[in-house]
PDB file of N, CA, C and O in Angstrom:
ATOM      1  N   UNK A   1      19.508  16.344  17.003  1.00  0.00           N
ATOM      2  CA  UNK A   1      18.616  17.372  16.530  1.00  0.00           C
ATOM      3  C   UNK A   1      17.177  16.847  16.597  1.00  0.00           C
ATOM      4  O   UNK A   1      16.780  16.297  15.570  1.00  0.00           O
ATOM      5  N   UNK A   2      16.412  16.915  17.528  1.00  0.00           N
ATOM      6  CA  UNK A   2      15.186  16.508  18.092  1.00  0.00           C
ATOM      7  C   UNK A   2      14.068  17.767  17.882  1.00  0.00           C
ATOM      8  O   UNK A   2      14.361  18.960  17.964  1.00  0.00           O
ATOM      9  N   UNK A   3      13.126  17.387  17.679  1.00  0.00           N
ATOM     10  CA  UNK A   3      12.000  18.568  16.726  1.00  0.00           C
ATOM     11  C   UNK A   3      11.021  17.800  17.610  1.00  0.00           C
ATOM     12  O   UNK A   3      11.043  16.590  17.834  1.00  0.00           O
ATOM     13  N   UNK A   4      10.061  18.807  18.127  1.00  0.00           N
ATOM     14  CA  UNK A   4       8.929  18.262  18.231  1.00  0.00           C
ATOM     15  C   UNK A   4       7.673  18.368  17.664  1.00  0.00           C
ATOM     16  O   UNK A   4       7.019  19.405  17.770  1.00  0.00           O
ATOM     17  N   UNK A   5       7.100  16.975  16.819  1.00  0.00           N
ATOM     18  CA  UNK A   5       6.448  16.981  15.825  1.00  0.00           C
ATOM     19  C   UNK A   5       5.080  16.632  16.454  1.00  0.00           C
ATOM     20  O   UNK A   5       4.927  16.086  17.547  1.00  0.00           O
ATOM     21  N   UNK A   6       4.202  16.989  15.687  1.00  0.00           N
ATOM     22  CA  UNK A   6       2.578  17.198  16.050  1.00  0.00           C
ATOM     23  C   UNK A   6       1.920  15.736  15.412  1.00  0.00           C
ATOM     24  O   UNK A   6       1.070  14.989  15.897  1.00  0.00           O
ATOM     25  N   UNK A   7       2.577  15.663  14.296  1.00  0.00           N
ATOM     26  CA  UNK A   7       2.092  14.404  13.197  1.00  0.00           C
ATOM     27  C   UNK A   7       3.375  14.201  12.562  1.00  0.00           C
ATOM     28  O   UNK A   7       3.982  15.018  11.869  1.00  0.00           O
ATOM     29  N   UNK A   8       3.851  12.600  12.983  1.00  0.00           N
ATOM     30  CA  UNK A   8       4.595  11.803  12.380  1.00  0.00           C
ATOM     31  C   UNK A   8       4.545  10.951  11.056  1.00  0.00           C
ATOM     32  O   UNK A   8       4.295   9.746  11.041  1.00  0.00           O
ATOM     33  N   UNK A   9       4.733  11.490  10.278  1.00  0.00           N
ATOM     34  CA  UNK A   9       4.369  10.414   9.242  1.00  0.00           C
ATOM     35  C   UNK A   9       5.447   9.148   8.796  1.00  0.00           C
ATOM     36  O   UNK A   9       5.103   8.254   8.023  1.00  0.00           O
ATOM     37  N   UNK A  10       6.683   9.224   9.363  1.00  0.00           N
ATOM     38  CA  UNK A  10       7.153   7.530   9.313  1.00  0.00           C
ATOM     39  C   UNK A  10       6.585   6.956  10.430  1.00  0.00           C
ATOM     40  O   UNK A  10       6.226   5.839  10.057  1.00  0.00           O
ATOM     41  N   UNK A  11       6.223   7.137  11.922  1.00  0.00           N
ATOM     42  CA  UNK A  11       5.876   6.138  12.762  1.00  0.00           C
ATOM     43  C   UNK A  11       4.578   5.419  12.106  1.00  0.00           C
ATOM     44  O   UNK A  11       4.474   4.196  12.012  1.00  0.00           O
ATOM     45  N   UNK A  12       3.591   6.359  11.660  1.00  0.00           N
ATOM     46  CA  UNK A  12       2.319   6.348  10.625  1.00  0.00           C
ATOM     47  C   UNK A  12       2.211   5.014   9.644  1.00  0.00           C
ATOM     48  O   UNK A  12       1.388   4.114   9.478  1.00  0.00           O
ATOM     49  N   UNK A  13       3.472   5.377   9.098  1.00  0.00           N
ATOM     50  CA  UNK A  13       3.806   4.598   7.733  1.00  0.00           C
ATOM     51  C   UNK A  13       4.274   3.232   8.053  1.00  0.00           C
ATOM     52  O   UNK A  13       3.999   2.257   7.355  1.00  0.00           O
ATOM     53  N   UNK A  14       5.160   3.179   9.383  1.00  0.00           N
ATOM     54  CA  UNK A  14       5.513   1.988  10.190  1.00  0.00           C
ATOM     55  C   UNK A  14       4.635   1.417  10.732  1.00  0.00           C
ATOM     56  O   UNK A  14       4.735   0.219  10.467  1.00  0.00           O
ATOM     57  N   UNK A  15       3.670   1.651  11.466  1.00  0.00           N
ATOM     58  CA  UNK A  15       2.729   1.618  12.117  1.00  0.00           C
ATOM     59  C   UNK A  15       1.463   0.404  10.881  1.00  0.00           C
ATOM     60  O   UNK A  15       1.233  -0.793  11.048  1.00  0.00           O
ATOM     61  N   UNK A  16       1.013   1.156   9.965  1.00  0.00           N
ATOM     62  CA  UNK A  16       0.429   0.744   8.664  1.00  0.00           C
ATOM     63  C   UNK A  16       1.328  -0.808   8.638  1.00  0.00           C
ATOM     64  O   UNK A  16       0.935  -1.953   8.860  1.00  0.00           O
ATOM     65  N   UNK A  17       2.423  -0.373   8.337  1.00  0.00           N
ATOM     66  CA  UNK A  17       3.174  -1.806   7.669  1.00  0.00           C
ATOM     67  C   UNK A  17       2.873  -2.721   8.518  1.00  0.00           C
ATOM     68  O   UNK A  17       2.337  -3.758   8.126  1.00  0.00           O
ATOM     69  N   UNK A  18       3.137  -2.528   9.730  1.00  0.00           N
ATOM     70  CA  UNK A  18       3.526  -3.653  10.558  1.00  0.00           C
ATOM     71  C   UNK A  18       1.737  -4.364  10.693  1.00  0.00           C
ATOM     72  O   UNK A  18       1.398  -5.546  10.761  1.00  0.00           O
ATOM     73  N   UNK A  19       1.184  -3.556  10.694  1.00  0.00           N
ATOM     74  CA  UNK A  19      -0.492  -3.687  10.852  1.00  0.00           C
ATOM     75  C   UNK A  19      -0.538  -4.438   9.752  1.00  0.00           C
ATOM     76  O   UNK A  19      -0.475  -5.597  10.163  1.00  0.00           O
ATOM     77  N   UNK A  20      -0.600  -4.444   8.767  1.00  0.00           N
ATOM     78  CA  UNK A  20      -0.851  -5.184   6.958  1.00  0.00           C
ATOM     79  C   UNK A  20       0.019  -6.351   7.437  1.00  0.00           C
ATOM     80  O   UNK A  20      -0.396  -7.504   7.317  1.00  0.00           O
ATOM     81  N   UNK A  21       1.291  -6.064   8.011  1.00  0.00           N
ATOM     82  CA  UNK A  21       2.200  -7.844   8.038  1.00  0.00           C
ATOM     83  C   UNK A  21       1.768  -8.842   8.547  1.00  0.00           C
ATOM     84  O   UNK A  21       1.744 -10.002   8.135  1.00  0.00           O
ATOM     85  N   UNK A  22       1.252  -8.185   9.893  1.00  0.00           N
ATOM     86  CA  UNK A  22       0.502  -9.540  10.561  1.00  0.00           C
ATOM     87  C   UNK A  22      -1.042  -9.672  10.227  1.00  0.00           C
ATOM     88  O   UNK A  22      -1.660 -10.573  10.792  1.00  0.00           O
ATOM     89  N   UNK A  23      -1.498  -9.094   9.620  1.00  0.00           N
ATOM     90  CA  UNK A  23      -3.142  -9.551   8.833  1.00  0.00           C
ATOM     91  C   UNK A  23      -2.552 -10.783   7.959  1.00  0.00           C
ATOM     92  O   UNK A  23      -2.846 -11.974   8.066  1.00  0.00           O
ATOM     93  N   UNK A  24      -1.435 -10.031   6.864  1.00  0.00           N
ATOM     94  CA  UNK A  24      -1.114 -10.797   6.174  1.00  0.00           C
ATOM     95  C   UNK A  24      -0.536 -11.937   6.753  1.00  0.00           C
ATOM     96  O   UNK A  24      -0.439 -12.665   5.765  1.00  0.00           O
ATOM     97  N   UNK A  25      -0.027 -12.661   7.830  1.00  0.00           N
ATOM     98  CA  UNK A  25       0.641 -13.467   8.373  1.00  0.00           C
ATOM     99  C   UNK A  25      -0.686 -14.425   8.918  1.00  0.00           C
ATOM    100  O   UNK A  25      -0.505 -15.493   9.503  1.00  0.00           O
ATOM    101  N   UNK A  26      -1.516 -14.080   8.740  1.00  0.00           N
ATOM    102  CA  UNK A  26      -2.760 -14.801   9.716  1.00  0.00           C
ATOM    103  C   UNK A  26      -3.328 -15.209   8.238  1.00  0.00           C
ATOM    104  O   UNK A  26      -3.675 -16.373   8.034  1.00  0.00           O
ATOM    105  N   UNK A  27      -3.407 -14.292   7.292  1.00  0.00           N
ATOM    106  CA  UNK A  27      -4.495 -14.697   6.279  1.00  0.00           C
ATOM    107  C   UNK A  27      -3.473 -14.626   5.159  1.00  0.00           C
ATOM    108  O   UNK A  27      -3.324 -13.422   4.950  1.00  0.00           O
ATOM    109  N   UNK A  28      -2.930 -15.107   4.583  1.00  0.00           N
ATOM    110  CA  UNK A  28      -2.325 -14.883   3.464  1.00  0.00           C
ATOM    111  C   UNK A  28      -2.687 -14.785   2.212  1.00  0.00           C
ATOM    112  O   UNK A  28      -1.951 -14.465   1.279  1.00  0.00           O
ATOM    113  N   UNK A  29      -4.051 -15.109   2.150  1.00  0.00           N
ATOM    114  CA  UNK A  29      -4.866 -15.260   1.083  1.00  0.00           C
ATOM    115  C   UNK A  29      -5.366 -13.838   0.734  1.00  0.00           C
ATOM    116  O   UNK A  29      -5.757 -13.494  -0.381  1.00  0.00           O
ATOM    117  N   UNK A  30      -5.296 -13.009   1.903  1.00  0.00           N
ATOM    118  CA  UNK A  30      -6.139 -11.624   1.997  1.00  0.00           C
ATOM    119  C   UNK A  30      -5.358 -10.752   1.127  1.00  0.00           C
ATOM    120  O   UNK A  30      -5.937  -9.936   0.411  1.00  0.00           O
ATOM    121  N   UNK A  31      -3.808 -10.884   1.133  1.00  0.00           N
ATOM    122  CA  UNK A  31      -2.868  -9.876   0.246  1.00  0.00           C
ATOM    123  C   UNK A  31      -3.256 -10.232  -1.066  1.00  0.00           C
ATOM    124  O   UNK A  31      -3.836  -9.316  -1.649  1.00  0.00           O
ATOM    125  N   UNK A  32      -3.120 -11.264  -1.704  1.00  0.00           N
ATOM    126  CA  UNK A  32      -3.534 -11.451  -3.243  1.00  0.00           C
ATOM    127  C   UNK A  32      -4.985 -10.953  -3.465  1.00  0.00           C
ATOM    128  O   UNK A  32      -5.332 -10.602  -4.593  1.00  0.00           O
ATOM    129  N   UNK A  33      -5.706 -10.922  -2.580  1.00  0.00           N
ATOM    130  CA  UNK A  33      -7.713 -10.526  -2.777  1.00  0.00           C
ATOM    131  C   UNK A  33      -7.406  -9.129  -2.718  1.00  0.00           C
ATOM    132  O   UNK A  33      -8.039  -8.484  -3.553  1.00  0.00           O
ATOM    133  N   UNK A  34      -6.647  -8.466  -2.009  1.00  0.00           N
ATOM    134  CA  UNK A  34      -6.498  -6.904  -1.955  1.00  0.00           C
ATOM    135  C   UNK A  34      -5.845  -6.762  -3.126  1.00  0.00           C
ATOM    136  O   UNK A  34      -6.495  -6.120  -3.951  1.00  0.00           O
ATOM    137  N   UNK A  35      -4.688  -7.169  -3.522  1.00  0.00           N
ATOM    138  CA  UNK A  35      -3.834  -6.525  -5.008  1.00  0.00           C
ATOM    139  C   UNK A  35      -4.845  -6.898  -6.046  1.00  0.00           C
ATOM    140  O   UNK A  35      -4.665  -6.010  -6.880  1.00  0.00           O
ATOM    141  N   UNK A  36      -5.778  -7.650  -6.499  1.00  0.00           N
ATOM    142  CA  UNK A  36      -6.477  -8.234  -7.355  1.00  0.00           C
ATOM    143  C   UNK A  36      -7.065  -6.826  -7.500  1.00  0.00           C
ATOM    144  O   UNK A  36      -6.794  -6.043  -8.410  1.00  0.00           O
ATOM    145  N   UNK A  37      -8.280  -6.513  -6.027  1.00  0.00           N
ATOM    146  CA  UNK A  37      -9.160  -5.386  -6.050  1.00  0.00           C
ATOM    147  C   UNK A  37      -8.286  -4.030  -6.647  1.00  0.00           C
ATOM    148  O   UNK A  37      -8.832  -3.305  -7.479  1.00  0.00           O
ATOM    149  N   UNK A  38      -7.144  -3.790  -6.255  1.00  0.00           N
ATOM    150  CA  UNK A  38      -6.446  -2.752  -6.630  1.00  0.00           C
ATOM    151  C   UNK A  38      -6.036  -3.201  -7.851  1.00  0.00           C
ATOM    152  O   UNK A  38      -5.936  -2.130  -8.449  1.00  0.00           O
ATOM    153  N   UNK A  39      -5.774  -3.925  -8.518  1.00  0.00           N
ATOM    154  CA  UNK A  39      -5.492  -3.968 -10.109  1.00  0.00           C
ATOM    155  C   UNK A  39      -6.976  -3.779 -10.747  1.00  0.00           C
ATOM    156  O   UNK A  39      -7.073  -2.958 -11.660  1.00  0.00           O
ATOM    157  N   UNK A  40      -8.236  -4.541 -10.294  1.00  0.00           N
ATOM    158  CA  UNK A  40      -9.245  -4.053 -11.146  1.00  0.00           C
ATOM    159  C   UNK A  40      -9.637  -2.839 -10.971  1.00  0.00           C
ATOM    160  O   UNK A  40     -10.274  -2.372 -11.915  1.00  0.00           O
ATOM    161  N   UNK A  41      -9.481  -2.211 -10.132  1.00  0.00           N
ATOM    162  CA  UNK A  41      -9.836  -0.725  -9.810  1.00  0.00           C
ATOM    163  C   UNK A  41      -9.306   0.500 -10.579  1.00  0.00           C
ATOM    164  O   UNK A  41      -9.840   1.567 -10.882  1.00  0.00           O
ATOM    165  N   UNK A  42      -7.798  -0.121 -10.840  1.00  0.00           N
ATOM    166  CA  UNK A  42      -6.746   1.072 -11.236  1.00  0.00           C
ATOM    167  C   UNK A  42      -6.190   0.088 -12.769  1.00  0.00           C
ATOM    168  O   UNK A  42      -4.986  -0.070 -12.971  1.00  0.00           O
ATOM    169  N   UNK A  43      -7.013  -0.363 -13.514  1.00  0.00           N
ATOM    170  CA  UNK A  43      -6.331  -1.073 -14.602  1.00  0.00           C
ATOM    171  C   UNK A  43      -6.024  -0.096 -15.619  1.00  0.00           C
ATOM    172  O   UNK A  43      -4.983   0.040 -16.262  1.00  0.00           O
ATOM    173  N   UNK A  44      -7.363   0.721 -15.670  1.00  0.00           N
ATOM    174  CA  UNK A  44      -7.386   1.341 -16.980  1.00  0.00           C
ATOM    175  C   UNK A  44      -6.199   2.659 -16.740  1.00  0.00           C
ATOM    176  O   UNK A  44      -5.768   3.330 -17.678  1.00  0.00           O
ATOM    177  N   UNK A  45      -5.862   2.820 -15.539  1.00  0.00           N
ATOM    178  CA  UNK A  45      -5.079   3.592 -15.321  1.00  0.00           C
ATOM    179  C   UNK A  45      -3.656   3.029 -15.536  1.00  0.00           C
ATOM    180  O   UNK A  45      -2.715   3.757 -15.853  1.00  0.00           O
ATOM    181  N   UNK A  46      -3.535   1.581 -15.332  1.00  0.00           N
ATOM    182  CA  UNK A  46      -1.811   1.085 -15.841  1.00  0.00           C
ATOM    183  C   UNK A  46      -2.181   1.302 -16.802  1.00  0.00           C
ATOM    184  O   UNK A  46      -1.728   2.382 -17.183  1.00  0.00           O
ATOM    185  N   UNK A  47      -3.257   0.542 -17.985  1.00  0.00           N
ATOM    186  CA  UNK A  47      -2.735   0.783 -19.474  1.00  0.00           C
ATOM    187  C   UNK A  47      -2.758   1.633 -19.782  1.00  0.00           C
ATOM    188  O   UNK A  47      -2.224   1.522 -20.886  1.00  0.00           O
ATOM    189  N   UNK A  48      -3.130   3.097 -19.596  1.00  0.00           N
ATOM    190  CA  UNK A  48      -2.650   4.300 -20.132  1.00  0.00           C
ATOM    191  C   UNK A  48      -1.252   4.509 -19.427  1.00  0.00           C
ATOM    192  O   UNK A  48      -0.307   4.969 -20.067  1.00  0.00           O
ATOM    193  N   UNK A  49      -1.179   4.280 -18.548  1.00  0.00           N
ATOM    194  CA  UNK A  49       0.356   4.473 -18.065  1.00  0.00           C
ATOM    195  C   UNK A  49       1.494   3.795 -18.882  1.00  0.00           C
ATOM    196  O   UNK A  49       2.429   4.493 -19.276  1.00  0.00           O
ATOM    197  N   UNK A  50       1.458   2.584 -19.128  1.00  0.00           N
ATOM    198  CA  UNK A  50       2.029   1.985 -20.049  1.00  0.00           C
ATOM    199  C   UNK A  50       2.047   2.080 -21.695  1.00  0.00           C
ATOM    200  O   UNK A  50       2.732   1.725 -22.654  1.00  0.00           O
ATOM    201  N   UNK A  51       1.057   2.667 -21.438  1.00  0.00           N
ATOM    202  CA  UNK A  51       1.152   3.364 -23.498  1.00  0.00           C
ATOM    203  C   UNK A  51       1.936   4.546 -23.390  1.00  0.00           C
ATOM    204  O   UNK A  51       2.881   4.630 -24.175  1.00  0.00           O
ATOM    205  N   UNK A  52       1.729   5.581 -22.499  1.00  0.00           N
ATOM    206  CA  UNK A  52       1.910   6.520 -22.653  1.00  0.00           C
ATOM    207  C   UNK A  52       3.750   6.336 -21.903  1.00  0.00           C
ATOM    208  O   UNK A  52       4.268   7.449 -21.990  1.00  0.00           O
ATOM    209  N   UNK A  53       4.377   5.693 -21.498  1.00  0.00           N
ATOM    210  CA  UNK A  53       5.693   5.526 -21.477  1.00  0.00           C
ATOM    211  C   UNK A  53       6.514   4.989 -22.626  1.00  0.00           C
ATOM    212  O   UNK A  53       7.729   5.184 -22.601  1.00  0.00           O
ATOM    213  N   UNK A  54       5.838   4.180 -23.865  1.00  0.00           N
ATOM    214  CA  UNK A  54       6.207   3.753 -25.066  1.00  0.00           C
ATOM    215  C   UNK A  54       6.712   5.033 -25.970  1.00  0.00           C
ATOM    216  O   UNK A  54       7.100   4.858 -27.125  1.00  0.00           O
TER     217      UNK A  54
END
């Protein structure tokens, strides 16, 4: 059952990953500097997330 699609969004999503693996494979240092930026960015948003699941 073959569809023909205009915009794929798993090749997309595959595509992304595999792109991030080998950055990350060259720099490994770069994944922890990115999750850091995304935890200070979105903090205040875990701790309300986490209160508000208590």
């Amino acid at each position: 059952m073959k569809t023909k699609k205009d915009f794929d969004s798993v090749k997309m999503m595959r595509d992304i990953r595999n792109k991030h693996r080998e950055e990350y494979e060259k720099n490994p240092e770069l994944r922890e500097k990115r999750l850091a930026e995304i935890r200070k960015r979105y903090s205040s948003r875990i701790k309300n997330n986490e209160i508000t699941k208590c």
